[in-house]
N, C-alpha and C positions, 0 to 999 in steps of 0.2 A: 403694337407688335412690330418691331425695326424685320426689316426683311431678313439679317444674316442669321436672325434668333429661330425665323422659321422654323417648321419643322421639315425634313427635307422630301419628305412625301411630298406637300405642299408648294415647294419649289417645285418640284417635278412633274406635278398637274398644272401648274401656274405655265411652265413652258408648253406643255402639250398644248394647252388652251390657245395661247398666243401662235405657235407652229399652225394649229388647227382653222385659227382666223385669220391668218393669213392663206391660207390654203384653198377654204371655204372664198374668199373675197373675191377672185376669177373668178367663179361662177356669175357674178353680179356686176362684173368687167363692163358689158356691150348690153346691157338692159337698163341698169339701175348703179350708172356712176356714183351718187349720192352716198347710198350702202357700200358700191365698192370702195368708196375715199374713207368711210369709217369703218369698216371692216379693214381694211387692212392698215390704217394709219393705225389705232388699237390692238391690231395683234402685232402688228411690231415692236409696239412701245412695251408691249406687254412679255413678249420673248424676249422683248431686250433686258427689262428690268427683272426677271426670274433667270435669265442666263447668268446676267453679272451675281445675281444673290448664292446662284451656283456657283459659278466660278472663286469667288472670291468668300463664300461664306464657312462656316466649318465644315469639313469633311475632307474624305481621304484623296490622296491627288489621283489616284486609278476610277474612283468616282467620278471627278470632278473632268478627266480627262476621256471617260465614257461622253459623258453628256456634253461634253463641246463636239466629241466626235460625230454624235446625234444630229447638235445644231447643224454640224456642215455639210453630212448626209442629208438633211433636210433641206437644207440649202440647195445643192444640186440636185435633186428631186424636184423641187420647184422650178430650180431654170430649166431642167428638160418639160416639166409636166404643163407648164405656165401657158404654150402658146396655142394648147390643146382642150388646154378649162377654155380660155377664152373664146376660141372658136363653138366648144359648147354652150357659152351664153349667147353669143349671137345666132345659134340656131334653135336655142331657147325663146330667145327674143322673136323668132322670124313665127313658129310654130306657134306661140302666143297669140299674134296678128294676122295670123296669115290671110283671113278673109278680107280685111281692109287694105292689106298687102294688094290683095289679088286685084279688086276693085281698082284702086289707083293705080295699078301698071296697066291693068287691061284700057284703063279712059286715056291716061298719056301717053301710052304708044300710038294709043292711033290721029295722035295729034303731031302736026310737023312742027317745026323749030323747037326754041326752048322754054320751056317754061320754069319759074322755078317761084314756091310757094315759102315764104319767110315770116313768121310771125301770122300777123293777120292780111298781109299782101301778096298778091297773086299778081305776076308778073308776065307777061304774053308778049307777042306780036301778032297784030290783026287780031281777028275774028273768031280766032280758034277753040275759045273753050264760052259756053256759053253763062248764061247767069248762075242757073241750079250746078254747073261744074263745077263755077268757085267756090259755090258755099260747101258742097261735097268734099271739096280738096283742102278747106279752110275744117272744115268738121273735121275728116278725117286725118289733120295731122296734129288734132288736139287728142286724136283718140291714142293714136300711133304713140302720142309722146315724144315728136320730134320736134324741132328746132327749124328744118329746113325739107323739104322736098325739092328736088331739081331733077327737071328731066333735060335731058338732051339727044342727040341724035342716036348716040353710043348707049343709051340707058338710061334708070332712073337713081339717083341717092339720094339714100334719108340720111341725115344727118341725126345720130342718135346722143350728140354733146360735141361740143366745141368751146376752148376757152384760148384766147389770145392766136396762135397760131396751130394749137392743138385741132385736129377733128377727129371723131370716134363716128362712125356711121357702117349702113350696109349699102351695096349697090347691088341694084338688078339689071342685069346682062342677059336682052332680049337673045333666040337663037340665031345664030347667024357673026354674033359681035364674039370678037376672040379677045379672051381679055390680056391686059397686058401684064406682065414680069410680076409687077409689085400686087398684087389679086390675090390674097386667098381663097381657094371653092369654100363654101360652105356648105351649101344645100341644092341641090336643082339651078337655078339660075343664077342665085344669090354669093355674094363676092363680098371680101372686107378689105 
């Protein structure tokens, strides 16, 4: 069945579908990159290919000039709504963890310098974190699903994906630390 033969019901679920996955795909922004790169590379490809079968397929041009007026209302619906899902998945993300959260902020704060935990290396100076705290801090960012832990004196960030010079993470911002300009709040201490 060529798309323009459609029946136009079926265009017009086919677009909602595609509006909806992309919509649906913030949600899984700041937890679950993986979902969010196919959720919405899919609902695009997919609004895209039901808009054009609208736009260009038979039917009246008051129709056809409805449903573009749709896509671009939805359109800006999403760049206002966009930076507000996302903040909702990283406090999805945080509430998910939080006890393993809690753990490793409470052991690296009370350690001085930096530490910062990458893959299976745990990285110190001096004396500071003992044997059972690496395997702790090594467990627990296999649990977290990060990439990175890094504390420093300012706080701690996880790193929740990075690719080339891309990073997606949360940071916790002990009380006392004011955070700077570029900080979204999230939750209690927690910052993106």
């Amino acid at each position: 069945m060529k798309m323009s033969k459609m029946k136009p019901y079926l265009r017009h679920m086919g677009l909602l579908i595609g509006v909806s996955l992309v919509f649906i795909s913030f949600l899984f922004f700041g937890r679950e990159q993986g979902t969010y790169d196919i959720l919405i590379t899919s609902g695009l490809l997919i609004a895209f290919l039901f808009s054009m079968s609208i736009l260009f397929g038979k039917g009246g041009i008051k129709t056809k000039l409805l449903w573009m007026a749709i896509v671009i209302l939805w359109a800006f619906i999403n760049h206002l709504t966009e930076p507000y899902i996302i903040d909702h998945s990283y406090r999805i993300y945080i509430n998910e963890n939080k006890r393993v959260l809690n753990e490793i902020d409470t052991l690296l704060m009370q350690k001085k310098g930096d530490i910062s935990v990458l893959n299976d290396s745990v990285i110190f100076q001096g004396q500071q974190l003992s044997r059972d705290e690496i395997i702790k801090l090594k467990e627990s960012r296999k649990k977290l699903d990060v990439y990175q832990i890094y504390k420093s004196e300012n706080g701690i960030y996880y790193g929740l994906w990075g690719f080339l010079d891309v990073r997606l993470g949360i940071t916790y911002l002990p009380a006392g630390v004011e955070p700077d300009k570029h900080y979204r709040h999230l939750a209690e201490s927690w910052f993106r």
